[in-house]
N, C-alpha and C positions, 0 to 999 in steps of 0.2 A: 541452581545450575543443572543440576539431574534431571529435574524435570524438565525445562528445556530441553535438554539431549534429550530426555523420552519421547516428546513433541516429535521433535526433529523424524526422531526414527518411525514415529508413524504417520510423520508426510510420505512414504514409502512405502507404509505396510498399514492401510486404515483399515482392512477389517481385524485386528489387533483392538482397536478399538470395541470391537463389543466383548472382547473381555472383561470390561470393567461398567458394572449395572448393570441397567435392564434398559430394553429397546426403548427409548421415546417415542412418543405420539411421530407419525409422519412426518404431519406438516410442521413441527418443529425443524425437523430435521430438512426438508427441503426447502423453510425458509432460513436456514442456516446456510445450507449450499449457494441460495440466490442471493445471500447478502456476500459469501466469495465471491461471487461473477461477477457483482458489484465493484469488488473492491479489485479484480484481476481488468474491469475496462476503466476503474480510473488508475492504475496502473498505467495500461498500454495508451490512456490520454497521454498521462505526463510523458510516458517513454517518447509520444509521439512529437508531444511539444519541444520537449530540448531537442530530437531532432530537426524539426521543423525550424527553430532560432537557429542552429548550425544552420541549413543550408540554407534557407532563407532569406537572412538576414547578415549577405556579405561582408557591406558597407559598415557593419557594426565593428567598433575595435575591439581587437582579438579577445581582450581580457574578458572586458562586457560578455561577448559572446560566448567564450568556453565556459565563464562563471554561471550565465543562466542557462545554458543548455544542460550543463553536468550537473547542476543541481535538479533540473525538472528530471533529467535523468537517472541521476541517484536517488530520488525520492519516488521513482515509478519504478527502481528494483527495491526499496523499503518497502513499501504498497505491498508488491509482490509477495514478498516470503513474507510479512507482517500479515495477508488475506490468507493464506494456508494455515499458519501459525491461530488465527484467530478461529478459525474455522473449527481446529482439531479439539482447542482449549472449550468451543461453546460445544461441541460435539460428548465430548467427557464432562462437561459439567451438568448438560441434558442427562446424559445415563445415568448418572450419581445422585441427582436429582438437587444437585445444588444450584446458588446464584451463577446466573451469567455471569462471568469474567469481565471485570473493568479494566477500560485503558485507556491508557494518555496517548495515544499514539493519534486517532483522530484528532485531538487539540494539535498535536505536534509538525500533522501532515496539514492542517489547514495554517499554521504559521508558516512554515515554508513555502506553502503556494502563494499565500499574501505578500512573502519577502518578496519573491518572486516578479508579483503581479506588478507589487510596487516598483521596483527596479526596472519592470518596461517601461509603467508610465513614466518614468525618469526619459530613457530612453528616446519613448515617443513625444515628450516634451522638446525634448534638449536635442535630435537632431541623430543620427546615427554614427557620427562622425567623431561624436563625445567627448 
């Protein structure tokens, strides 16, 4: 848990970050920043997609509709702080000169978009009207 709050505090203050080792090769680092940017547009996809089911898709009952919207929703603000968060951890573990940082979070973000997916084709099988 320390750690985390450590994280936390240098999404805020990242050059705090080169306190700890020595500078990595560049393109480490800049292909650490492009795999964020990665993870900040499938972010603003899902943000977009549960909006998009909201307005979208009227005719869908309410349940249906605030279920998959808030969920594409909620999982494009996990994304979010989850790409910062990954970012700082592969950032410090470059300087330290240890292993990348593993997670379950990509396994966990593609179940959710599959529930997801799954539940339109219900959806779009079954009529909007449901």
């Amino acid at each position: 848990m320390i750690e985390f709050r450590r994280n936390i505090q240098l999404w805020f203050a990242p050059e705090r970050i080169k306190e700890d080792g020595r500078t990595p090769d560049y393109r480490f680092s800049l292909a650490n920043e492009r795999t964020f940017l990665a993870w900040l547009r499938t972010s603003l996809a899902l943000i977009g997609g549960g909006f998009a089911v909201d307005q979208f898709l009227p005719d869908l009952r309410w349940a249906w509709r605030a279920g998959l919207a808030l969920g594409l929703l909620g999982t494009g603000v996990l994304c979010a702080l989850r790409a910062v968060n990954h970012w700082v951890r592969c950032e410090q573990a470059m300087r330290r000169g240890e292993d990348l940082p593993v997670s379950r979070f990509p396994a966990l973000l593609s179940i959710g978009v599959a529930i997801v997916a799954v539940a339109m084709v219900v959806v779009v099988l079954f009529g909007w009207e449901g």
